[in-house]
C-alpha positions as semicolon CSV with decimal commas, in nm:
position;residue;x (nm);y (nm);z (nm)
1;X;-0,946;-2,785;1,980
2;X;-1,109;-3,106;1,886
3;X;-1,399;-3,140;1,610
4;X;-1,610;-3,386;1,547
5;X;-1,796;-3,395;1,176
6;X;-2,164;-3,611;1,151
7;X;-2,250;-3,735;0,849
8;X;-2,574;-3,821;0,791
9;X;-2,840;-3,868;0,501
10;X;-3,126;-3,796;0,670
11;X;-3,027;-3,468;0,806
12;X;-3,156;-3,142;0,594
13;X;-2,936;-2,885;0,639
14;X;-2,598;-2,806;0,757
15;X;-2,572;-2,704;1,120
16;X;-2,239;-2,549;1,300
17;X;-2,223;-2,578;1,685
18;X;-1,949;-2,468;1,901
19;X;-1,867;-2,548;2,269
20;X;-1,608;-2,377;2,459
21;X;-1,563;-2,258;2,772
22;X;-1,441;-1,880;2,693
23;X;-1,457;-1,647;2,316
24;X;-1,105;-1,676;2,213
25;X;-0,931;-1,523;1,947
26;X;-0,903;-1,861;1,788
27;X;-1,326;-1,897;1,754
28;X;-1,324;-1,526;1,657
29;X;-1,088;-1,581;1,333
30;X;-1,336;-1,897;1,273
31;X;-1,615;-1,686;1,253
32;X;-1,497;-1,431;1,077
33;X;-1,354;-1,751;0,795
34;X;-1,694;-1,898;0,807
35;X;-1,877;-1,563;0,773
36;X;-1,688;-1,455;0,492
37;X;-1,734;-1,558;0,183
38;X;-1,401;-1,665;0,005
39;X;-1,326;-1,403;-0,323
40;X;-1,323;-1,617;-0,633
41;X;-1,139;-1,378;-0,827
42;X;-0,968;-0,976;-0,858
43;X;-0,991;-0,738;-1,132
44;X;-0,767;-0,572;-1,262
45;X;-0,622;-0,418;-1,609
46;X;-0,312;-0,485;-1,806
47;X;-0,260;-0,329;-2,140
48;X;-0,586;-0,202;-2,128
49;X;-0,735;-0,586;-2,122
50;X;-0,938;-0,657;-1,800
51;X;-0,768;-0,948;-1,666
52;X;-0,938;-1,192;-1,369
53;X;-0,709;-1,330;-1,072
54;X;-0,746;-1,583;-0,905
55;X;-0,629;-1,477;-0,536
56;X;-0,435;-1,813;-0,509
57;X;-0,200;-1,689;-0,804
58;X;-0,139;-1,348;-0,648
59;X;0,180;-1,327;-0,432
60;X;0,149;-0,999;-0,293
61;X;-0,030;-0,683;-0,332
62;X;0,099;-0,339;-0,309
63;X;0,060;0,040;-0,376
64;X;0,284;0,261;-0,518
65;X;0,176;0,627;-0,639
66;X;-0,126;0,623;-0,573
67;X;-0,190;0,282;-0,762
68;X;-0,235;-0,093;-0,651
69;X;-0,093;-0,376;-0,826
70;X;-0,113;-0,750;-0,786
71;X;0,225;-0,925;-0,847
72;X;0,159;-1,273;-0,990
73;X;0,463;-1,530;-1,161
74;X;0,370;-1,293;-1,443
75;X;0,419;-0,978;-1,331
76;X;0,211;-0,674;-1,182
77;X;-0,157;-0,619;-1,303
78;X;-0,318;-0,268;-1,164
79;X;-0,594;-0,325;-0,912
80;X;-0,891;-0,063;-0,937
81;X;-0,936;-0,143;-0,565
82;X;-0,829;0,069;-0,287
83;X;-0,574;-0,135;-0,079
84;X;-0,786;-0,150;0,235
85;X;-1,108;-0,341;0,004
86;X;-0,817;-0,570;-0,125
87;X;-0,693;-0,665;0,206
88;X;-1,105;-0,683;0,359
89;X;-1,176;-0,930;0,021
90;X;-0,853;-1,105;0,080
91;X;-0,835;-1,187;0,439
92;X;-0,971;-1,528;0,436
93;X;-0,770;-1,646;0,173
94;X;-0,476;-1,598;0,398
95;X;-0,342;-1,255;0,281
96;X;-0,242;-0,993;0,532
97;X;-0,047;-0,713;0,579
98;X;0,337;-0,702;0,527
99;X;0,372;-0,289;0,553
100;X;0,158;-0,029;0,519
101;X;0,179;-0,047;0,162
102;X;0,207;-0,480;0,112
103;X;-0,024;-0,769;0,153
104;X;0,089;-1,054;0,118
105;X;-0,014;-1,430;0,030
106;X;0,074;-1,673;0,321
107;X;0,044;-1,987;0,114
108;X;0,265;-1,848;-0,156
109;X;0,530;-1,811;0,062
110;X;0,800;-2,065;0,057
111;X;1,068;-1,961;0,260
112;X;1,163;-1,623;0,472
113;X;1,481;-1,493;0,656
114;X;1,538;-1,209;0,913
115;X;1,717;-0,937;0,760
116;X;1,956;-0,743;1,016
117;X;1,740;-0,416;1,059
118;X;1,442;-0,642;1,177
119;X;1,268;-0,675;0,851
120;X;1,176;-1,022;0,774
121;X;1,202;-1,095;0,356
122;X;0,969;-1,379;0,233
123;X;1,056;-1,567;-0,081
124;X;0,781;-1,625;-0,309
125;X;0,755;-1,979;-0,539
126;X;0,721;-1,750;-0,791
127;X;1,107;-1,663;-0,697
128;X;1,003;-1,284;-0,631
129;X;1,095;-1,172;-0,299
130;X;0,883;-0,871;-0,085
131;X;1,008;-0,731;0,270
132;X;0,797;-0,726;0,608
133;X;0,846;-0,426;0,797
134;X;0,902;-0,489;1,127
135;X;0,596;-0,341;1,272
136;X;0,438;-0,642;1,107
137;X;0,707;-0,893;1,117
138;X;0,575;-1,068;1,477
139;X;0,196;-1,125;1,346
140;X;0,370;-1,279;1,052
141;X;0,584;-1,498;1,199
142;X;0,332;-1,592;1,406
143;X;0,077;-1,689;1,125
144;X;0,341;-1,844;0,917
145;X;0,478;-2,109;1,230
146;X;0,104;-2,149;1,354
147;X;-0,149;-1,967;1,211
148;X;-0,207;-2,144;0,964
149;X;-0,344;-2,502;1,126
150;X;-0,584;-2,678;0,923
């Protein structure tokens, strides 16, 4: 893919134009990140204190009975978001799905390893660790190694 960028003083408003030969799934996920508008921050309550995250501070989100939590260096915060309107918010800020219960935050990921049933555990900066079930582990490899081209 090549891009080319125009500056120029005179002109009055941004314009976007594409050129390819075929819709790809490449131009589709650049629509969708251009379309979307990027969350500035989550909700959620600890000790009965509302408490704003930043998504680039969450490493992973996850449910457990019947509750979400966000799991930051700090610990969990409860979510008062259904896990599907996390992961919609979420999705261009490079979070997606590590189970059906897990998303997870690509660019707080700093290392992962194949575990011998075919999940794939990620290692956090934080030093937490979270496990991809393997129903998800291909799309994740797969953004981790190239997905995630500037």
């Amino acid at each position: 893919m090549k891009v080319h960028v125009n500056i120029n003083e005179e002109i009055e408003e941004t314009l976007i134009t594409i050129q390819a030969k075929e819709w790809t799934d490449e131009l589709e996920e650049l629509m969708k990140r251009m379309k979307s508008p990027r969350p500035e921050r989550l909700i959620g309550m600890k000790d009965e204190q509302t408490i704003l995250l930043k998504p680039e501070n969450v490493d992973y989100v996850f449910s457990e009975k019947r509750k979400n939590y966000a799991v930051t260096a700090n610990g969990r915060i409860e979510l008062k978001m259904k896990l599907y309107e996390v992961e919609a918010l979420l999705e261009s800020s490079q979070f997606t799905r590590f189970s059906k219960s897990v998303i997870g935050n690509l660019k707080a990921i700093e290392k992962f390893e194949l575990s011998f049933n075919g999940n794939l555990c990620v290692y956090f900066y934080s030093g937490r660790k979270e496990y991809v079930s393997r129903n998800f582990v291909a799309a994740v490899k797969d953004k981790l190694t190239g997905g995630m081209k500037k």
